[in-house]
C-alpha positions as CSV (number, residue, x, y, z in Angstrom):
1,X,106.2,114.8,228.0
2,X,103.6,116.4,226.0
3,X,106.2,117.0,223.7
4,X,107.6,113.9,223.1
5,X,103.9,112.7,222.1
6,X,103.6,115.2,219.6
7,X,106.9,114.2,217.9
8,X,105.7,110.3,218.2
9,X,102.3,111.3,216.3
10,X,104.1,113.3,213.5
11,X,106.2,110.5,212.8
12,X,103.5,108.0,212.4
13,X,102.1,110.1,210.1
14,X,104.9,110.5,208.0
15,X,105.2,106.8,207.8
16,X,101.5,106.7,207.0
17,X,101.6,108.9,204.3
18,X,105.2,107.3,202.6
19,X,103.5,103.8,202.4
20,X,100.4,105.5,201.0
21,X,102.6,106.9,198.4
22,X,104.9,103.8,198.0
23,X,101.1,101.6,197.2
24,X,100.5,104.4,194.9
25,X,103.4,103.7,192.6
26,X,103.4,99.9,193.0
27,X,102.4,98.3,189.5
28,X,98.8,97.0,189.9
29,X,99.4,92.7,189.9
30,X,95.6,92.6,188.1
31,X,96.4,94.9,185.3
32,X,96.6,93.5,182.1
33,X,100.3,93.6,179.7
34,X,99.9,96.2,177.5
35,X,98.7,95.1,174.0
36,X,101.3,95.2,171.0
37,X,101.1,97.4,167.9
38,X,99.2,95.9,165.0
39,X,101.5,93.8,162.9
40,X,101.7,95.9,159.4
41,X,99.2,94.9,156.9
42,X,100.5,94.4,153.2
43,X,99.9,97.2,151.2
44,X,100.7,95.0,148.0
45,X,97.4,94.6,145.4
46,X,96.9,91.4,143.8
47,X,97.8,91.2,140.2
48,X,95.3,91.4,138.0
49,X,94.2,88.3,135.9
50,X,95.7,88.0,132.6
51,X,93.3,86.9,129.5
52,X,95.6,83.5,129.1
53,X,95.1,82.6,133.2
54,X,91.0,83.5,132.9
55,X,90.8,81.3,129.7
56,X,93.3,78.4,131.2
57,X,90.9,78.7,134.7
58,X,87.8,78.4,132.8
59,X,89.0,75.2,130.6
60,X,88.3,77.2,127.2
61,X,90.0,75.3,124.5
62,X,89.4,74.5,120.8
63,X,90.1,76.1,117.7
64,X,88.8,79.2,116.4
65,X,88.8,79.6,112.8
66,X,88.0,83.2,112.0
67,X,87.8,86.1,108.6
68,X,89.5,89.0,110.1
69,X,88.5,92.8,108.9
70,X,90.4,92.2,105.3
71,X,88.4,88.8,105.4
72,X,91.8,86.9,106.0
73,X,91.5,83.7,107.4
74,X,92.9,83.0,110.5
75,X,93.3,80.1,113.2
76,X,93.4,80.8,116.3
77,X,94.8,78.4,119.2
78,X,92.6,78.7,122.6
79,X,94.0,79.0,125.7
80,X,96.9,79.6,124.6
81,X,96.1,82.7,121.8
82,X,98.4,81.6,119.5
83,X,97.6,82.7,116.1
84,X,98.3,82.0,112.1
85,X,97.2,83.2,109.1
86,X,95.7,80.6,107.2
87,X,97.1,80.3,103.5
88,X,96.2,77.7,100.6
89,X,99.1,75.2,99.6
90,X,101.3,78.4,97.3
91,X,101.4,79.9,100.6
92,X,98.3,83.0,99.2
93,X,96.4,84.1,102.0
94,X,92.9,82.7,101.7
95,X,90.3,85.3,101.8
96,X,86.5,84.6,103.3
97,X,84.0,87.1,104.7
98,X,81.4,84.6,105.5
99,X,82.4,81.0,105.4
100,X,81.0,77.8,107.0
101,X,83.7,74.8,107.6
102,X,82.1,71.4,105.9
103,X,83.6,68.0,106.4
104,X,87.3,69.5,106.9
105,X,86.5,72.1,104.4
106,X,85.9,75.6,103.6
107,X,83.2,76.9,102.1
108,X,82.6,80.3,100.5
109,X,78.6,80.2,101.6
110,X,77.2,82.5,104.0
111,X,75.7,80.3,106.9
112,X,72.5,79.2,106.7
113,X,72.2,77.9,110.1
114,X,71.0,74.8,111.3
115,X,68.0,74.6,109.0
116,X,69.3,71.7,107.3
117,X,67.1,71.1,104.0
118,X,64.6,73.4,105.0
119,X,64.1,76.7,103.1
120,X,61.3,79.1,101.8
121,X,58.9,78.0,99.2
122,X,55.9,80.4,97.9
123,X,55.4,81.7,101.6
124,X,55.5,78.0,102.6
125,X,58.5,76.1,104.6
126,X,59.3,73.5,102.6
127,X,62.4,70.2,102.8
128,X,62.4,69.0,99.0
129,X,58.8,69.1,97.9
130,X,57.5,68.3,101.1
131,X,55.4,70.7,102.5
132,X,56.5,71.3,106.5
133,X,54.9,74.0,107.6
134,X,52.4,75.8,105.6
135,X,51.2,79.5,105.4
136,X,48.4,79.1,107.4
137,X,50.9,77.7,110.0
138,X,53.1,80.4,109.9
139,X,50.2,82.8,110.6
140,X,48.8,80.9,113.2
141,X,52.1,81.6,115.0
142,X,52.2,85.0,114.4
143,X,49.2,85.9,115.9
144,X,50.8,84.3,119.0
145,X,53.0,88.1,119.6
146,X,52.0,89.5,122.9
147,X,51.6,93.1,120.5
148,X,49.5,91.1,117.8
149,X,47.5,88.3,120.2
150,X,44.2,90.8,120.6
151,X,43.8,92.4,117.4
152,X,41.3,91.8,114.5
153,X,41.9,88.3,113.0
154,X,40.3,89.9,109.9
155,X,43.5,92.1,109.2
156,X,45.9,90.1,107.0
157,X,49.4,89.9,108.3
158,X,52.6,89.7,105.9
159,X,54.9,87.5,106.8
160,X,59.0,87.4,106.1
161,X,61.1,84.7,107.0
162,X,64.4,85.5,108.5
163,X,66.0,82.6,109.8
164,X,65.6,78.5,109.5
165,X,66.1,76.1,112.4
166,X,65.3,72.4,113.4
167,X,65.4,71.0,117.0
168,X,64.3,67.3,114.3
169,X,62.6,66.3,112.0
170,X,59.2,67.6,113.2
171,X,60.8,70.1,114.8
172,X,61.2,73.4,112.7
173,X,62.0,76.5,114.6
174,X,61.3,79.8,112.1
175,X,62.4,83.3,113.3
176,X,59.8,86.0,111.6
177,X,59.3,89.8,111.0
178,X,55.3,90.4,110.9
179,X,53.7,93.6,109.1
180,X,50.1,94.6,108.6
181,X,48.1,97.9,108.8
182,X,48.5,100.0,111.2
183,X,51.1,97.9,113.2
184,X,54.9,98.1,112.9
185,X,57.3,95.8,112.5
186,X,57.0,92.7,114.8
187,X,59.9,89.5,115.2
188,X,59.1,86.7,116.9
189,X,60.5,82.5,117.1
190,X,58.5,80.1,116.3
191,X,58.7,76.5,117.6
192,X,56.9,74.0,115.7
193,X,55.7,70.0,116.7
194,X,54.7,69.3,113.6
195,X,52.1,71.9,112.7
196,X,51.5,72.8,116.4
197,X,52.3,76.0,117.6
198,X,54.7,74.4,120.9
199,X,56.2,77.7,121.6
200,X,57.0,81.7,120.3
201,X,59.6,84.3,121.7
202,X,58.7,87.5,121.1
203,X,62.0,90.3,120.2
204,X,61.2,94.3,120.8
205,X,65.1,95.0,119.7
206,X,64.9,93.7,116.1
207,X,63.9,90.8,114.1
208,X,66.0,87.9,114.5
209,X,68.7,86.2,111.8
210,X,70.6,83.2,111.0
211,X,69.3,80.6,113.8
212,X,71.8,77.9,114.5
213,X,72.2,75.2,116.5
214,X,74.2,74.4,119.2
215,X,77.2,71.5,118.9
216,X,74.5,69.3,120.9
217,X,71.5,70.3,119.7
218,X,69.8,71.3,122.2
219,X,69.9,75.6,122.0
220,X,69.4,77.5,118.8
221,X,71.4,80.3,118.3
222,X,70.4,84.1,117.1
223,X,73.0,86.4,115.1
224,X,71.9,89.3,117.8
225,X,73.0,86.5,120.6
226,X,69.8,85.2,121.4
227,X,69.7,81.7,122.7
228,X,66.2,79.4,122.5
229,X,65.9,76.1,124.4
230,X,63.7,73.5,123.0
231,X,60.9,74.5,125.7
232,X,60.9,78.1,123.9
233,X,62.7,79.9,127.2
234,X,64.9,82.9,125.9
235,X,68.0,83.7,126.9
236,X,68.6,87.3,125.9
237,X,72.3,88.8,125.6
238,X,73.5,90.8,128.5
239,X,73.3,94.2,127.7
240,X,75.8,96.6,126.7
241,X,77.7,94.8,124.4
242,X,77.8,96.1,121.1
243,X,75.5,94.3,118.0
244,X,77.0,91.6,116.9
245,X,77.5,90.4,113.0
246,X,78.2,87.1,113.8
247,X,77.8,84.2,116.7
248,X,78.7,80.7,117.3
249,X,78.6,78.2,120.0
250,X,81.7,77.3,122.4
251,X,82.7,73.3,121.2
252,X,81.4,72.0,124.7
253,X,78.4,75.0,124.2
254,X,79.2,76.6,127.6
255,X,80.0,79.7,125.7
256,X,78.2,81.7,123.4
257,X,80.6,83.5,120.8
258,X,79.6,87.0,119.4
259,X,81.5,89.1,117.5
260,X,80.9,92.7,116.2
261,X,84.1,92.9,114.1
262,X,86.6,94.9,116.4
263,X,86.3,92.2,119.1
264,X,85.0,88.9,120.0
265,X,83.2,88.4,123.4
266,X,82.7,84.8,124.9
267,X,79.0,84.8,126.7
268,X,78.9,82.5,129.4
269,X,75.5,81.9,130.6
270,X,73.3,83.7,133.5
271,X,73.9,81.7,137.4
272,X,71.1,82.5,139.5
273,X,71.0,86.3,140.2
274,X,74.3,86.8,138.9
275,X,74.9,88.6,135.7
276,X,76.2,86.3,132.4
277,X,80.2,86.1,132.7
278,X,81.7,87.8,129.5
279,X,85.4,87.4,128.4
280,X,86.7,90.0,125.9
281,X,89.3,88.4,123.0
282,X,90.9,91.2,121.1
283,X,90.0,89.2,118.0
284,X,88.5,91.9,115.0
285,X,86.6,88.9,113.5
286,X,83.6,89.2,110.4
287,X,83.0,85.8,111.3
288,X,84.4,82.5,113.5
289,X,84.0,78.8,113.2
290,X,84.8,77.1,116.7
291,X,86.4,73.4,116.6
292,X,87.6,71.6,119.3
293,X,90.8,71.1,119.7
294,X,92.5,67.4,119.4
295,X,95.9,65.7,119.2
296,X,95.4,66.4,115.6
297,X,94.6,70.0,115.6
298,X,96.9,71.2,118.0
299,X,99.4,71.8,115.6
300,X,97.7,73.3,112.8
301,X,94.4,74.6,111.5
302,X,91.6,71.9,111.8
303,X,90.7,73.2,107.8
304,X,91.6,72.1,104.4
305,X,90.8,74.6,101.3
């Protein structure tokens, strides 16, 4: 009897332990399915952006009529960079180092910026024989420099004009390099209402050279690519670039154009905390005249000889 028990309890057991195994093995119904392998990623890199897509995406058009390192003249077709020599009517190429475009024109002249009929008279700024802006004037602004403002007004400062610009009629704007004893070289921009002093920029890179002004009048231009607004606030170029010979305003004067004769670089201006844009054309230009481009000049150089 006692037997038989025994053999009763180590069967039970045996039956307890297989369904312990068998719930062991059973696939747990809360589990979650496996996750898949990643899908694979592209390993392909964008292309980079060709010169015609960055000019087509930032609506640069016009003309650019430019004296290549021979002084050649050439026109140049924006966006699309397509470029001709310019030649006179027996097909001779027509040679121009510095050149201004005047009523359809060229003209041999170097520019003389936006000054209009203003020019330098016996240390006096002058339109015809009026007197605009005499010596005392120019001094007056001078002594505005941050490195001049606290010395002796009893030292006598020499004064050289080196560029002519107008905002109007009583609006001259005259760019300066200021000597006297003791004291270095000093270029500064003055802005003149009337004979009142409205506004100077000061330059510690080097004096400042052909002003211009913009297509609507309302920035004046530097050769070093300096811009001025007509409250006196400089924009300065970015740094880096390399000096420039030469600069010019975009047609619609988003751009500022600077060239250094091996290439030509389109400035656009700072946004917020964001450097200024800058767009390289592998032009070699001495100097450029921008037009806008039209139904008319599409076809052919906006420029007769």
């Amino acid at each position: 009897m006692r037997k038989g028990v025994t053999l009763i309890l180590i069967g039970a057991i045996g039956i307890l332990v297989a369904l312990a195994v068998a719930d062991a093995l059973r696939p747990n119904s809360t589990s979650t399915t496996a996750a898949s392998p990643p899908a694979p990623t592209s390993t392909t890199k964008p292309e980079p952006p060709t010169l015609l897509g960055t000019l087509r995406d930032e609506a640069i058009s016009g003309f650019v009529v430019y004296s290549d390192q021979d002084c050649r003249l050439h026109s140049l077709l924006l966006p699309r960079m397509v470029d001709h020599v310019v030649r006179d009517e027996g097909g001779t190429d027509i040679i121009r180092c510095r050149f201004v475009i005047d009523g359809g024109r060229i003209m041999p002249e170097q520019k003389a910026g936006a000054a209009s009929n203003l020019e330098v008279r016996d240390g006096e700024i002058v339109s015809g024989d009026r007197i605009v802006l005499t010596q005392d004037d120019l001094v007056r602004a001078a002594r505005r420099h941050p490195n001049i403002f606290r010395t002796d007004r009893s030292i006598r400062l020499g004064i050289r004009v080196t560029g002519l610009a107008s905002f109007g009629v009583r609006n001259p704007v005259v760019a300066m390099e200021i000597n006297g004893p003791h004291l270095g070289p000093q270029f500064l921009i003055a802005l003149f209402d009337g004979h009142r002093v409205r506004a100077v920029a000061a330059s510690f890179r080097g004096p400042y050279r052909n002003l211009f002004v913009s297509n609507d009048g309302a920035l004046i231009g530097a050769e070093d690519g300096t811009v001025v607004t007509r409250t006196g606030r400089t924009i300065d170029p970015p740094q880096g670039l390399p000096a420039s010979r030469a600069i010019a305003f975009s047609p619609d004067d988003r751009w500022v154009v600077r060239v250094n004769g091996v290439s030509t670089y389109l400035v656009g201006p700072p946004e917020g905390a964001r450097p200024a844009r800058i767009i390289r054309l592998p032009i070699p230009a001495r100097d450029l005249v921008w037009e806008p481009a039209t139904s008319a000049t599409s076809v052919g150089p906006p420029i007769r000889r």
